[in-house]
C-alpha positions in Angstrom: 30.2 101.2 22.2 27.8 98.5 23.9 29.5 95.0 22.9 27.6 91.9 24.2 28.1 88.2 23.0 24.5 86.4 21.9 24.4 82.3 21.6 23.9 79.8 23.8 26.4 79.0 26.9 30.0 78.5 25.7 28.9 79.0 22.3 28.4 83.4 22.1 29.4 85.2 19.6 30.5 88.7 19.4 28.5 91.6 18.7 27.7 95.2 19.0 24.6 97.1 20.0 23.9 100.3 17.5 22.3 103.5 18.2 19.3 102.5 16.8 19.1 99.5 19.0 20.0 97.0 15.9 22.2 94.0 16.7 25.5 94.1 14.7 27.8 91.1 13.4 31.7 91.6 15.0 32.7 87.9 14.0 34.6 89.3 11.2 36.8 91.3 13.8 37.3 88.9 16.5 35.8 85.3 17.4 35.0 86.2 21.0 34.7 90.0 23.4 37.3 88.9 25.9 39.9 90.3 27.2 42.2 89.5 24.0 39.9 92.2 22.4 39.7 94.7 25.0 43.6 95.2 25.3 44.1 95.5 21.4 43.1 99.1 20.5 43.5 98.8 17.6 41.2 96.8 16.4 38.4 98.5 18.7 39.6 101.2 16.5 38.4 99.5 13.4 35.4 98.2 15.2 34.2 101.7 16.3 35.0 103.1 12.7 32.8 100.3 10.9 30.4 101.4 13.8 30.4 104.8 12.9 30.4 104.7 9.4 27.1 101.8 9.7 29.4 99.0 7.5 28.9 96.5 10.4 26.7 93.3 9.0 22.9 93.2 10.6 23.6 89.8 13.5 21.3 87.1 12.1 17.7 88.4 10.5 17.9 92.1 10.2 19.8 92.5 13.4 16.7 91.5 15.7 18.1 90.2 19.1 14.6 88.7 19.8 14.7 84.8 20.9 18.1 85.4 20.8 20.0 84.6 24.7 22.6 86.6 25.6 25.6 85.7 27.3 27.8 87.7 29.8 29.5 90.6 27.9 32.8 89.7 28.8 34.4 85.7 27.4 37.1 83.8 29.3 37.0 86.0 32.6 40.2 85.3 34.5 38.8 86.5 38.4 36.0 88.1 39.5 36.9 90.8 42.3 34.6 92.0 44.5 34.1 94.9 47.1 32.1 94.6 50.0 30.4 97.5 52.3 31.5 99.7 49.5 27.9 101.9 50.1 27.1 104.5 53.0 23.6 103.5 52.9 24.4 99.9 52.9 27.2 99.5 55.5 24.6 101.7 57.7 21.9 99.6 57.1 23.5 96.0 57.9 25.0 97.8 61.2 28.9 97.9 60.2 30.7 100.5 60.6 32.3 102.3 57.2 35.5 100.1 56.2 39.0 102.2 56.8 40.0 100.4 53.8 38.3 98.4 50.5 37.3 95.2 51.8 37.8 92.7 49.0 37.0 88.5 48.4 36.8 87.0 45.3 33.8 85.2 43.6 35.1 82.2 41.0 34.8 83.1 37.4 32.4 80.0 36.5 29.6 82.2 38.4 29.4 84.5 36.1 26.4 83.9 33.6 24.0 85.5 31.1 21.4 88.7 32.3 18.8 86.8 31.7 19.8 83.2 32.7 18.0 81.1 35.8 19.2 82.0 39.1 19.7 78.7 41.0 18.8 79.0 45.2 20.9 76.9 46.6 20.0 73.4 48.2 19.4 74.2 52.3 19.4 78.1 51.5 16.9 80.1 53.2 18.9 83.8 53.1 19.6 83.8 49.6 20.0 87.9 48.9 20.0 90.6 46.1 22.5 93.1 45.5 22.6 95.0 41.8 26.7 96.4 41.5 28.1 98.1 39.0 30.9 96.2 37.3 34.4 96.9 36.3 35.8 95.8 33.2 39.7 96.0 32.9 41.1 96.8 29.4 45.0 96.9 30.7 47.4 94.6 32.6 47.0 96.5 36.4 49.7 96.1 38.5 50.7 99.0 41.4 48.9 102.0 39.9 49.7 105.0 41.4 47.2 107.6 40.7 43.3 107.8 40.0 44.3 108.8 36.6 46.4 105.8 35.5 43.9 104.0 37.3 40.7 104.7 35.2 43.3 104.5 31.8 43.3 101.0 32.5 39.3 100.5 32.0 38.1 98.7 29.3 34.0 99.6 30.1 31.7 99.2 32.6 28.7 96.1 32.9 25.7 95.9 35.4 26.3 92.9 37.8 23.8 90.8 40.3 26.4 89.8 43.0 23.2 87.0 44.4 25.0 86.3 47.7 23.4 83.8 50.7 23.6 85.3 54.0 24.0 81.9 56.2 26.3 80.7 54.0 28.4 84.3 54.2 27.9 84.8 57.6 27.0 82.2 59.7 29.0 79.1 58.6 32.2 80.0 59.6 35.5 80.8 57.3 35.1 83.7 55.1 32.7 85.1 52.9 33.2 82.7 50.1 31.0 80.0 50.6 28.1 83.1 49.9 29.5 84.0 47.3 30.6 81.2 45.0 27.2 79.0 44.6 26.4 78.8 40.8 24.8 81.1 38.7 25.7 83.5 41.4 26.7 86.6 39.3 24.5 87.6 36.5 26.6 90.1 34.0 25.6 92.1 31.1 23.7 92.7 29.0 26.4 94.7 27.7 30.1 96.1 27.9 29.3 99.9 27.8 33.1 101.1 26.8 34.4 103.2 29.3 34.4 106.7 26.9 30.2 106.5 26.8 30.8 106.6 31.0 31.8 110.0 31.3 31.4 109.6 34.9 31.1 106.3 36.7 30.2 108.2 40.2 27.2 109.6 39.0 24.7 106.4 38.0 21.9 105.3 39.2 21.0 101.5 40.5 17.7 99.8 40.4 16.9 96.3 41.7 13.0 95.3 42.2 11.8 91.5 43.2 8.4 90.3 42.1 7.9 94.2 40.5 8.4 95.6 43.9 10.9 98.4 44.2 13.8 97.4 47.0 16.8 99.2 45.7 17.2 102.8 44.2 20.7 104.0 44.9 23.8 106.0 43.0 27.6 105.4 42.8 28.0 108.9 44.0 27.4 106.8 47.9 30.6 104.9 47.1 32.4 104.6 49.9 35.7 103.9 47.6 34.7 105.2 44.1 35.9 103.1 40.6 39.0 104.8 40.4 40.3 104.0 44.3 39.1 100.6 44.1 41.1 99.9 40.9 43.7 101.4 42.1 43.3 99.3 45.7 43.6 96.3 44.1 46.0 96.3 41.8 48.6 96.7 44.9 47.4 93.3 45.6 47.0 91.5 42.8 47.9 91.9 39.3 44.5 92.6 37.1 44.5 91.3 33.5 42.0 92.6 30.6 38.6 90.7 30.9 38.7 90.8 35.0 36.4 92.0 36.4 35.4 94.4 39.6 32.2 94.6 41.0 32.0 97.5 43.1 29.8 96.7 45.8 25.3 97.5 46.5 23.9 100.2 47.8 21.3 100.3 50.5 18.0 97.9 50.0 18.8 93.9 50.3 17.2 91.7 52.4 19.6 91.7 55.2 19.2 95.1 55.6 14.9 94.7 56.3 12.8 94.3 59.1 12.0 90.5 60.7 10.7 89.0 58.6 13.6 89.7 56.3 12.1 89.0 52.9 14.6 87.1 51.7 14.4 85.3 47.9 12.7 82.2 47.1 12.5 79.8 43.9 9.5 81.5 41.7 10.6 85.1 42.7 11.7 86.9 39.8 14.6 90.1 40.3 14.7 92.9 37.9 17.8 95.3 37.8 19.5 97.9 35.8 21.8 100.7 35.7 21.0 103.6 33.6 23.2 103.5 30.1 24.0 99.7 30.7 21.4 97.9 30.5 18.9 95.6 32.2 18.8 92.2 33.7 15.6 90.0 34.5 16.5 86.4 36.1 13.7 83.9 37.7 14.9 81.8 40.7 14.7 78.0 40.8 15.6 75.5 43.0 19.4 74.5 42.7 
């Protein structure tokens, strides 16, 4: 199923994406795709059924998504995890070596906004980067999992993520990578929740990423360093992961850090397209914070 969430911010409401592209009404079902919903199978259950059988009410004038914003697929995220150098192609490319181990930081939950919403460049910012990720969603309470098995058993679905990230900040200011990572509007998500049983295999996608309709990142998972199932598993020996978290799973090869001098880093006016094929696409224009 592709769930998404359509109104304007703090005010979406739940809905589904059909097979024939029409928006469909889950407000009867549940009052929010959160991670409430995503840990009660059973009434995925009945959503998917009404799904199947074409019941589910047309979303507003004959299911048309046109004018209509959408929000992050996911309501009331509790963290956002993150892996960094998680790419051959990119650890190569920004001259580190490849991490012995997942390197993991954490990006607040309040930068998490719509596919399509402004991204903000930060006041002083003159390294502000791309990355497109693919996202984890969890479905299950995560705590010490053992084996790549119980590890992907405890995804809800999978989301295409813009981890925007600003390279002085992250780098050169001292402290850890946080200060990088945390400005607002910093992680575009969506536009949908793809549930995890339409991803037959997350280690074989493909990632897109082009600024001003130029081409600067064309990469697949299958260059994970740590694939979806490691990661998940990583983490949850660390911290405890709670439905509606989410993981995004680190870039591959292609951001600005990685180019020559001059490194063509992002300005307000630019505009960043992304996707990842099966979930979706995301088009943001940058303005000044």
């Amino acid at each position: 199923m592709k769930l998404l969430r359509v109104g304007p911010p703090g005010a979406e409401r739940p809905a589904l994406l059909d097979g024939d592209g029409t928006l469909r009404d889950l407000s009867s079902f549940t009052d929010d795709v959160d991670g409430s919903l995503l840990s009660d199978t059973a009434t995925l259950d009945r959503i998917r059924a009404a799904a199947e059988a074409g019941v589910l009410p047309a979303y507003g004038e004959a299911g048309d998504a046109t004018g209509l914003r959408i929000g992050p697929p996911v309501g009331r995220i509790g963290k956002v995890v993150c892996i960094g150098l998680n790419y051959h192609g990119h650890a190569a490319e920004t001259g580190q070596a490849t991490p012995a181990e997942p390197v993991v930081f954490l990006k607040a939950a309040d930068t998490v906004v719509g596919p399509d919403d402004t991204v903000l460049v930060p006041r002083g910012s003159v390294k502000t980067d791309w990355e497109v990720e693919l996202a984890i969603v969890i479905g299950r309470t995560a705590r010490y999992l053992e084996t790549d098995e119980e590890a992907l058993a405890h995804v809800a679905g999978y989301a295409l993520a813009h981890d925007v990230s600003e390279r002085e900040f992250q780098i050169e200011r001292g402290g850890t990578w946080d200060k990088g990572k945390n400005c607002e509007t910093f992680n575009p998500l969506g536009p949908w929740l793809v549930t995890a049983d339409e991803v037959p295999d997350p280690q074989d996608l493909t990632l897109r990423l082009w600024v001003n309709g130029e081409l600067k990142q064309e990469g697949s998972t299958s260059d994970q360093i740590f694939p979806v199932a490691e990661v998940v598993r990583y983490v949850s020996r660390f911290m405890t992961l709670y439905p509606g978290d989410v993981i995004n799973t680190g870039t591959p090869a292609g951001v600005a850090m990685g180019q020559p001098e001059p490194k063509p880093y992002l300005r307000p006016g630019d505009v960043v397209e992304l996707e990842i094929e099966g979930l979706g696409r995301q088009r943001q224009e940058l303005k000044s914070a």
